[in-house]
C-alpha distance (Angstrom), angle and dihedral (degrees) to the residues before:
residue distance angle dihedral
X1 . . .
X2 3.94 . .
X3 3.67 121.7 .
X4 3.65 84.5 -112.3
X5 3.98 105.6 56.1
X6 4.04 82.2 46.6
X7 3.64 88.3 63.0
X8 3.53 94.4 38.3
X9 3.88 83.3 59.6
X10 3.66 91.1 48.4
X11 3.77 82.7 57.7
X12 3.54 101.2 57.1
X13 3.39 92.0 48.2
X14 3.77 99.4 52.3
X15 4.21 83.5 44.3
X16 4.07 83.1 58.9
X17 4.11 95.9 43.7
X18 3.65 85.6 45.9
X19 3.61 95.0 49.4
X20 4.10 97.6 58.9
X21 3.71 86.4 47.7
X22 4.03 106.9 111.5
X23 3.89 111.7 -94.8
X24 4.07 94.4 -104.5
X25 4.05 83.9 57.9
X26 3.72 105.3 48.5
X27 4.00 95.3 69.6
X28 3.80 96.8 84.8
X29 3.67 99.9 33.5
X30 3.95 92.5 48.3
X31 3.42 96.5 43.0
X32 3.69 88.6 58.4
X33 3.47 98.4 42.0
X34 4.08 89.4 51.2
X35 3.67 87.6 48.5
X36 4.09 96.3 54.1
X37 3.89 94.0 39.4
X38 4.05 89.1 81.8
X39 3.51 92.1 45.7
X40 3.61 87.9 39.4
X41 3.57 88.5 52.8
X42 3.99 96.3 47.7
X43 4.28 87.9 54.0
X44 4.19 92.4 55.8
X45 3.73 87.9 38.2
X46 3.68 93.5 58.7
X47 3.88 95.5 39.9
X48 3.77 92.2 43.0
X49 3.86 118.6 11.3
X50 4.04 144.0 -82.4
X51 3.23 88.6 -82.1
X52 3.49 109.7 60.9
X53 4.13 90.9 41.7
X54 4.22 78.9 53.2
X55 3.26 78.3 60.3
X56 3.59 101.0 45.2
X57 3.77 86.2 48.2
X58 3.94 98.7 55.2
X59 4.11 86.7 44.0
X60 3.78 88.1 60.1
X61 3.98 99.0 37.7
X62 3.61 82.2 50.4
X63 3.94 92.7 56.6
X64 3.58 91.5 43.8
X65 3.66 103.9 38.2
X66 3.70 93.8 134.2
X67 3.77 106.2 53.4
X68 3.65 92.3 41.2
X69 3.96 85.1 55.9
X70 3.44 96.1 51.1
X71 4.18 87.8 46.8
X72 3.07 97.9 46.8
X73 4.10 90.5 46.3
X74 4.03 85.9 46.3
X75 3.53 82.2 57.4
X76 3.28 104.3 50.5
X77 4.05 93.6 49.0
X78 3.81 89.4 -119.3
X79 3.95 112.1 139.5
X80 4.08 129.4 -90.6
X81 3.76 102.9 -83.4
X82 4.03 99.4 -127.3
X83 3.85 127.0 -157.6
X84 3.63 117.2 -96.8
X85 3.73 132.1 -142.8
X86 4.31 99.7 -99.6
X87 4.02 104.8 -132.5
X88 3.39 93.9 -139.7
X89 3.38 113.2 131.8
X90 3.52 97.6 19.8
X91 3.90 113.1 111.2
């Protein structure tokens, strides 16, 4: 296994650690781990392909689906997305 899928594993697991981390304590870990997945992603793509750092890439949006959302919709101008009542239960 390349130097590069070991770190890649390395990544996934720090992504997990960070992710049972209370809510007030994921900031700083998460916003280092989104920052190092692109470069993360550039290392196994020159070592192995474009494909598997597409892959790489859509394994990491995947785990952070909801910040990039609410980046990209920051972004964009559009407004915060709040939380709505659910109906359930209401007949």
């Amino acid at each position: 296994m390349s130097a590069a899928l070991i770190a890649a594993c390395l990544w996934v697991l720090a992504a997990a650690l960070t992710a049972m981390l209370p809510l007030s304590a994921q900031y700083l870990p998460g916003l280092s781990l989104l920052v190092a997945a692109p470069v993360l992603a550039g290392w196994i793509g020159a070592v192995h392909g474009p494909w598997v750092a597409l892959a790489m890439l859509v394994a990491a949006a995947s785990m952070f689906r909801k910040p990039l959302i609410h980046l990209a919709r920051r972004v964009a101008g559009l407004p915060e997305k709040r939380a709505q009542a659910s109906d359930e239960g209401r007949s």
